[in-house]
C-alpha positions as CSV (number, residue, x, y, z in Angstrom):
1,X,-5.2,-12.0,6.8
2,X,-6.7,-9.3,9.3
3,X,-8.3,-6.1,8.3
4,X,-11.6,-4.3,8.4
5,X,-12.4,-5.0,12.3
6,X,-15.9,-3.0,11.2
7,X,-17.1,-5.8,9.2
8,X,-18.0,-9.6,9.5
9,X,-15.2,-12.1,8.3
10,X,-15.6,-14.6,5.4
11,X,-14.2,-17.9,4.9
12,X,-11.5,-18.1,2.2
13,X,-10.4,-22.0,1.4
14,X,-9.4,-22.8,5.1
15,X,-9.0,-19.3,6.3
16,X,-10.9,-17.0,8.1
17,X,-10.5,-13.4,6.7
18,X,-11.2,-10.1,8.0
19,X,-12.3,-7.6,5.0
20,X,-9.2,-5.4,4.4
21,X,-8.5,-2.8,1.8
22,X,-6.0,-1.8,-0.9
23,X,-3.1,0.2,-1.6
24,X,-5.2,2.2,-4.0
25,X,-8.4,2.7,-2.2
26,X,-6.4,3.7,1.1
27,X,-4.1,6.3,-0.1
28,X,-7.4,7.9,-2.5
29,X,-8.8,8.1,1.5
30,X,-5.9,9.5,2.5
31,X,-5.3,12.4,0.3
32,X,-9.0,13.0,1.0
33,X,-8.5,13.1,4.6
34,X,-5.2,15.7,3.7
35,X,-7.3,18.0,1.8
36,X,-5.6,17.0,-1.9
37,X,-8.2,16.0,-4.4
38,X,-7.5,14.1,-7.7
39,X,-6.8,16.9,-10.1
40,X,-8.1,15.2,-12.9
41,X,-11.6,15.3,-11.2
42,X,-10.9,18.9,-10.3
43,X,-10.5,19.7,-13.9
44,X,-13.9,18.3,-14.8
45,X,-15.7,21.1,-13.9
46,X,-17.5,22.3,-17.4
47,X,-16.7,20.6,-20.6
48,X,-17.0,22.3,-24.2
49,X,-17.2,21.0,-27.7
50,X,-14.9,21.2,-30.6
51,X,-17.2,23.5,-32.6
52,X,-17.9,25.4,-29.3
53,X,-14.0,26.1,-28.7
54,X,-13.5,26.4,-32.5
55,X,-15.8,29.6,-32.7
56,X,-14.5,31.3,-29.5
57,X,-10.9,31.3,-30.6
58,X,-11.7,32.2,-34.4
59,X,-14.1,35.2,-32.7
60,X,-11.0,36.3,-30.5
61,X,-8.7,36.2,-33.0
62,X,-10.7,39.0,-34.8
63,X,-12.1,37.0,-37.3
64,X,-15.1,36.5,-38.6
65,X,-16.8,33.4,-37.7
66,X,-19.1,31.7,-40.4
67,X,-20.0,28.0,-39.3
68,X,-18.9,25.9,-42.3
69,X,-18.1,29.2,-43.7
70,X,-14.5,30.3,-42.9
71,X,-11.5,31.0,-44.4
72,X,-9.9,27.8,-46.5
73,X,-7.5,25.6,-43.7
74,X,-8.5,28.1,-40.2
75,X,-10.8,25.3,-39.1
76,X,-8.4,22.0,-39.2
77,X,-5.7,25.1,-37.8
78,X,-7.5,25.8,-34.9
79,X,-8.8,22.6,-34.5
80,X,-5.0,21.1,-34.5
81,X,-4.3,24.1,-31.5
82,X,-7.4,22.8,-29.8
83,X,-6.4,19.3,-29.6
84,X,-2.7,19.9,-28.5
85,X,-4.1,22.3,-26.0
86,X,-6.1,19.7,-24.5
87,X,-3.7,16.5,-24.1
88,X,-1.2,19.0,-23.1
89,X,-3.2,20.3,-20.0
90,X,-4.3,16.8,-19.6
91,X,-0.7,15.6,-18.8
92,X,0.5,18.8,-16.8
93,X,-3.2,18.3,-14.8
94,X,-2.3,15.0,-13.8
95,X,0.7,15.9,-12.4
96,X,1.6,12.7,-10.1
97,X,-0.9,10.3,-11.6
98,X,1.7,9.8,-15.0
99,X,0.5,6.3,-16.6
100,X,-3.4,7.5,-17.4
101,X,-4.0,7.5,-21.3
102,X,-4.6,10.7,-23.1
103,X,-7.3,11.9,-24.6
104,X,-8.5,10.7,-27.5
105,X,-8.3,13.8,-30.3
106,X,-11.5,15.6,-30.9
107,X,-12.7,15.4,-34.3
108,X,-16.6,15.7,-34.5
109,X,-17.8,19.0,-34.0
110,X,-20.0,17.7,-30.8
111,X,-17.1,16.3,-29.2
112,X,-16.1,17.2,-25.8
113,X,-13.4,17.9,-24.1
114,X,-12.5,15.5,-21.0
115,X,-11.6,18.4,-18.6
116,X,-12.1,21.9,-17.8
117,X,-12.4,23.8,-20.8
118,X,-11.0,26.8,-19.7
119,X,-7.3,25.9,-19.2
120,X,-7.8,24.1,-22.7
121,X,-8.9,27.3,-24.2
122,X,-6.4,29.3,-22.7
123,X,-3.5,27.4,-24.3
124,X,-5.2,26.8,-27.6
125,X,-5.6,30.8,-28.1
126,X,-1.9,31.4,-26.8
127,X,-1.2,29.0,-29.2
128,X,-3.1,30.8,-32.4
129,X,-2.2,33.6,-32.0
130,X,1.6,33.3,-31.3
131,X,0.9,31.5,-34.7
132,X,-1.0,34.9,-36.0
133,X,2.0,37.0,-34.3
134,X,-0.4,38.5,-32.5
135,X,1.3,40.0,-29.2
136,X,-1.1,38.9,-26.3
137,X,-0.2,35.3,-26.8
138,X,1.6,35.6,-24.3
139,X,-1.1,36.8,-21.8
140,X,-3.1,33.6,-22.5
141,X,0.0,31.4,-21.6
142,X,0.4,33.2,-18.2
143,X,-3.5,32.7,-17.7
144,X,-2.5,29.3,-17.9
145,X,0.2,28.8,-15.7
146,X,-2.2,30.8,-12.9
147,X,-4.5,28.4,-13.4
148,X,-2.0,25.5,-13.1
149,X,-0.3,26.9,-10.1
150,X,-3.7,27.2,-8.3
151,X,-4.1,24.0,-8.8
152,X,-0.9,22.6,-7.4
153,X,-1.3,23.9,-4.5
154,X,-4.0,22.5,-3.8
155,X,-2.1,19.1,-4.4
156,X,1.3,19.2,-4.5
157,X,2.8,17.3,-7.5
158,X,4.9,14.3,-5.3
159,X,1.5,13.8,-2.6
160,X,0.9,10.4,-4.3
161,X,4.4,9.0,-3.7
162,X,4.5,10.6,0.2
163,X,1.1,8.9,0.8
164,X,2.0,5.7,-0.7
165,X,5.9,5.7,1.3
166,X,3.6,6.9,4.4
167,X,1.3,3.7,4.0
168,X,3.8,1.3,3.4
169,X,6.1,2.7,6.5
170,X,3.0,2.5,8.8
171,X,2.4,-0.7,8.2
172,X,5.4,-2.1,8.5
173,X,6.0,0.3,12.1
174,X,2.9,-1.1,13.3
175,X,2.8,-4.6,12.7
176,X,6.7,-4.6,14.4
177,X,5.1,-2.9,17.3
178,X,1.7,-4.3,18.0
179,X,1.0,-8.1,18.6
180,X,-2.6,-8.0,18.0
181,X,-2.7,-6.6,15.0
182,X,-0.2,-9.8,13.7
183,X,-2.0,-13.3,12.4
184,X,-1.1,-16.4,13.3
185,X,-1.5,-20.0,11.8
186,X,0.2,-23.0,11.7
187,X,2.8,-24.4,9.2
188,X,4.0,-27.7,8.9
189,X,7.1,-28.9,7.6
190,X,8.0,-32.8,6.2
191,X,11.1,-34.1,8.1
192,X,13.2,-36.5,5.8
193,X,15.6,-39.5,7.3
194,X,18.7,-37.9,7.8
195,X,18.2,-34.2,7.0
196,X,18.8,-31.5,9.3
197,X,18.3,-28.1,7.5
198,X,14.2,-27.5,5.9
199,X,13.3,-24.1,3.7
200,X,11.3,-22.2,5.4
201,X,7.3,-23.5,5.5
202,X,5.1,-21.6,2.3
203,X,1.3,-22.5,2.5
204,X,-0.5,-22.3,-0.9
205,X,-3.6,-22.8,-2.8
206,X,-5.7,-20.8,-0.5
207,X,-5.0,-17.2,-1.5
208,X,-3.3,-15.9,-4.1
209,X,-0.9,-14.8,-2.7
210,X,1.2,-17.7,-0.4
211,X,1.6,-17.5,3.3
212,X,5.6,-17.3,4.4
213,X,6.3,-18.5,7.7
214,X,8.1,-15.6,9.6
215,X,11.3,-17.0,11.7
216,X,10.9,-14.0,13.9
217,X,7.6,-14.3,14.9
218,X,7.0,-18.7,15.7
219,X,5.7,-19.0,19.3
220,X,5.1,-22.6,19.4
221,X,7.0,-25.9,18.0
222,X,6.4,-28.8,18.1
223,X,7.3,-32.6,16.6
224,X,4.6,-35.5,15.8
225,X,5.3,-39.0,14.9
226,X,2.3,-41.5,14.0
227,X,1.6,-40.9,17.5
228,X,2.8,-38.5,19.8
229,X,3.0,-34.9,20.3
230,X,6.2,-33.4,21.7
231,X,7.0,-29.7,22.3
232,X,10.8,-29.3,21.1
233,X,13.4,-27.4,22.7
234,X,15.0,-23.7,21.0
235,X,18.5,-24.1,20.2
236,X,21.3,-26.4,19.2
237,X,24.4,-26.5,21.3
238,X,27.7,-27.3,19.6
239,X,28.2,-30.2,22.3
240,X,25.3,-31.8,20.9
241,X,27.0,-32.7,17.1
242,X,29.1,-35.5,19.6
243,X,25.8,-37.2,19.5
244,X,25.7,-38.5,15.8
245,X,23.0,-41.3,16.4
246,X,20.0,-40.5,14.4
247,X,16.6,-40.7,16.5
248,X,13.2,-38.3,17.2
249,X,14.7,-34.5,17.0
250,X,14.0,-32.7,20.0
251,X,15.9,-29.4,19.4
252,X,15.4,-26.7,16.4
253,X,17.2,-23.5,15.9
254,X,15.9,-20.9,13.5
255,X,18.6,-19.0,10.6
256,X,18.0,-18.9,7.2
257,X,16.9,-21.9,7.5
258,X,14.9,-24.2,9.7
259,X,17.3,-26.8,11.4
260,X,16.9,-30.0,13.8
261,X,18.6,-32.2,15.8
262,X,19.4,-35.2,16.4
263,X,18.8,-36.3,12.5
264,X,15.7,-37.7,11.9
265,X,16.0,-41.6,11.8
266,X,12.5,-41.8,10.0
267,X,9.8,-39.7,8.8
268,X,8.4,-36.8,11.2
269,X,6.3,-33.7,11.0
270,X,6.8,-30.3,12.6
271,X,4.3,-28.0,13.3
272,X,5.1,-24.2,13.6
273,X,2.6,-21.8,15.1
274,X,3.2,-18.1,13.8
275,X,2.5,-14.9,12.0
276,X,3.7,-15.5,8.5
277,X,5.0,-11.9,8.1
278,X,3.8,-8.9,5.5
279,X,2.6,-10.1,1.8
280,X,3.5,-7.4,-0.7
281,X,2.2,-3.8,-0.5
282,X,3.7,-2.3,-3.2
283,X,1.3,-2.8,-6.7
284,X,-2.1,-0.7,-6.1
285,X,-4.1,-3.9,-6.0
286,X,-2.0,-5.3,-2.8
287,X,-4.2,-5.4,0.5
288,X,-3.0,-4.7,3.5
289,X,-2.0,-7.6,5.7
290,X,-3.0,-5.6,9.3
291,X,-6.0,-3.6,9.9
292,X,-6.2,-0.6,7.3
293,X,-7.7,1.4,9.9
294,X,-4.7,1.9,12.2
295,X,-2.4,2.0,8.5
296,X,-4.4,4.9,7.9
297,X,-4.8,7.1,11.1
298,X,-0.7,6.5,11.2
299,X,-0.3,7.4,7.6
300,X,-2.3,10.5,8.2
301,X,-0.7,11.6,11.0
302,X,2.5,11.8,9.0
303,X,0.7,13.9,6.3
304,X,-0.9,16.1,8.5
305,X,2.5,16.7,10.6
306,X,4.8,17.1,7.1
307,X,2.0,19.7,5.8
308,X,1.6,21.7,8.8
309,X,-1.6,21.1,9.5
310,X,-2.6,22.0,12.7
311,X,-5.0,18.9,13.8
312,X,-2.3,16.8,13.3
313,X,-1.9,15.5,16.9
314,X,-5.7,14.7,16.9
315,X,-5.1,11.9,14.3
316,X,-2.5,10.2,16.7
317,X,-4.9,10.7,19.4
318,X,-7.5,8.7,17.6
319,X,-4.4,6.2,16.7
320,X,-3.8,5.5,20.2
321,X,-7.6,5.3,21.3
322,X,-7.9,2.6,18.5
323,X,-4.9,0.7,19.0
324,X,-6.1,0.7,23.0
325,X,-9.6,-0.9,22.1
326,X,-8.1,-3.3,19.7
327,X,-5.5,-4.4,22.2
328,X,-8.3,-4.5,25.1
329,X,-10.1,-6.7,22.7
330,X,-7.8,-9.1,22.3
331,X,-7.5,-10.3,25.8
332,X,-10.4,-9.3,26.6
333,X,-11.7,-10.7,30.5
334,X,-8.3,-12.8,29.8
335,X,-6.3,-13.3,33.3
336,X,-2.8,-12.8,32.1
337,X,-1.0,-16.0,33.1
338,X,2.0,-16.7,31.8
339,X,2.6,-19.1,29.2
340,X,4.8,-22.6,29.6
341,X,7.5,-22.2,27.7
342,X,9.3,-25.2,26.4
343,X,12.7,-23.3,25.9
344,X,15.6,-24.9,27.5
345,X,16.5,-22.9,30.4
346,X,19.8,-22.0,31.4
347,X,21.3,-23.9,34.1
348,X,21.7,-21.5,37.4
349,X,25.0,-20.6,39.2
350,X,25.4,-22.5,42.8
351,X,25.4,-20.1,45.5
352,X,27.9,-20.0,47.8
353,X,27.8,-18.6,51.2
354,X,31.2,-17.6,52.9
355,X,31.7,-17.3,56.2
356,X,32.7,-13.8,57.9
């Protein structure tokens, strides 16, 4: 599993792992990065009591406030206006973030509320004194939706599902496009006397999540008996099912499933060196299988770009630059000499030469 090139990599079971980061924690840095912060922090700005709120709205309704004192019921009224107020602007402050549990109702007089006071107070009074029939209720509701609106535009309501699409599509665009940012290990698979066709290789036990071989990305394969090691040969002609003796395979071909030839005539193993594709990135506790860093800088790009943000291009400049080093890194003083490849090569066309 890459990620994290900043820090120092740890042994997990038999792997060697690179730091890496969440769903979660990289789409919190990204709204960051885009300027949208988490409105139910923005909310927490000053908190108020029950009895604090209780003797504002009794005051402003033009009564006369006497602590333990009042009129019988106008406490547990107001108090019942104050607690709806406050779950309700708790849910329409959360906007995108829908799954986070209310508040719990305020019932001691030193209780506090769990947000901003102020948009709680402005619905509980629109509240009492539509109740009352009093006619500026409804100047207290529009004090509300003000407050709301400000609010969403400083994050706009679907920003947590853009960011999380914007994540998942850079990851998957970059670890098509990149080679260095893919991880490769080998897989083995158990040949069987007289079977052909194998599921694709899973390693387990080591993660919690299992490795998956990806058919698209082996680069080596090769066959070992109780002795030898032989490279074998990328696909299966149909002339070759003429030969129905069973022996070593020497040929493989890659579909849905992995499948030799000749048959096996006794047990072999095959060893597969290759990436073993994305693990899920979907649930907010799934790493990233790549480097975050490049997930991010891509992902942000997007965001800056969809919201018109005018430093947008700077973010791909800073993609680039990274995806550079980390690609200069990998080969580093490396001579770039091809590699053998054991692939069967098509057999060339004889020239002919006519005579003029």
């Amino acid at each position: 599993m890459a990620g994290g090139i900043n820090e120092s990599p740890v042994v997990v079971g038999s792997l060697y792992v690179y730091p890496t980061k969440t769903l979660s924690a990289l789409r919190d840095e990204l709204l960051v990065l885009l300027g949208f912060s988490d409105p139910l922090t923005a909310l927490d700005a000053e908190t108020q009591t029950l009895v604090e709120l209780r003797e504002t709205i009794i005051r402003r309704l033009g009564q006369y406030y006497v602590a333990g004192g009042n009129a019988p019921g106008i406490d547990e009224l107001i108090d019942s206006f104050i607690n709806e107020a406050h779950q309700t602007v708790f849910r329409l402050g959360e906007l995108d973030q829908a799954g986070n549990a209310f508040p719990t109702t305020l019932v001691n007089d030193s209780d506090p509320t769990v947000i901003d006071y102020v948009p709680v107070l402005a619905l509980a009074l629109g509240l009492a004194k539509a109740h009352l029939g009093q006619s500026d209720s409804k100047a207290y509701f529009d004090q509300l939706a003000k407050y709301l609106a400000d609010r969403v535009s400083r994050r706009p309501p679907n920003v947590v599902d853009l960011a999380t699409a914007w994540l998942q599509k850079a990851q998957n665009q970059l670890y098509m496009r990149y080679g260095m940012l893919r991880t490769e290990r080998w897989f083995n698979i158990a040949l069987a006397a007289g079977e052909r066709l194998y599921d694709v290789p899973t390693v387990t036990g080591e993660v919690p999540t299992p490795f998956t071989a990806d058919f698209r990305r082996i680069s080596q394969v090769w066959i070992k008996d109780s002795t030898r090691w032989l490279p074998m040969i990328n696909g299966i002609q149909p002339y070759m099912f003429t030969q129905t003796q069973q022996t070593m395979p020497t040929h493989y071909e890659f579909r849905q499933y992995f499948e030799v030839f000749p048959e096996p005539d006794q047990v072999y193993t095959v060893y597969l060196k290759g990436h073993y594709g994305l693990l899920p990135f979907v649930a907010d506790g799934d790493e990233a299988t790549i480097d975050p860093e490049p997930i991010l800088l891509q992902a942000l790009a997007w965001g800056k770009a969809h919201y018109g943000h005018r430093d947008a291009m700077n973010w791909v400049r800073d993609l680039n630059v990274l995806i550079g080093e980390l690609n200069a890194g990998t080969f580093a003083s490396k001579r770039f000499i091809p590699e053998p490849s054991f692939a069967m090569k098509p057999l060339p066309y004889p020239s002919v030469t006519f005579a003029r």
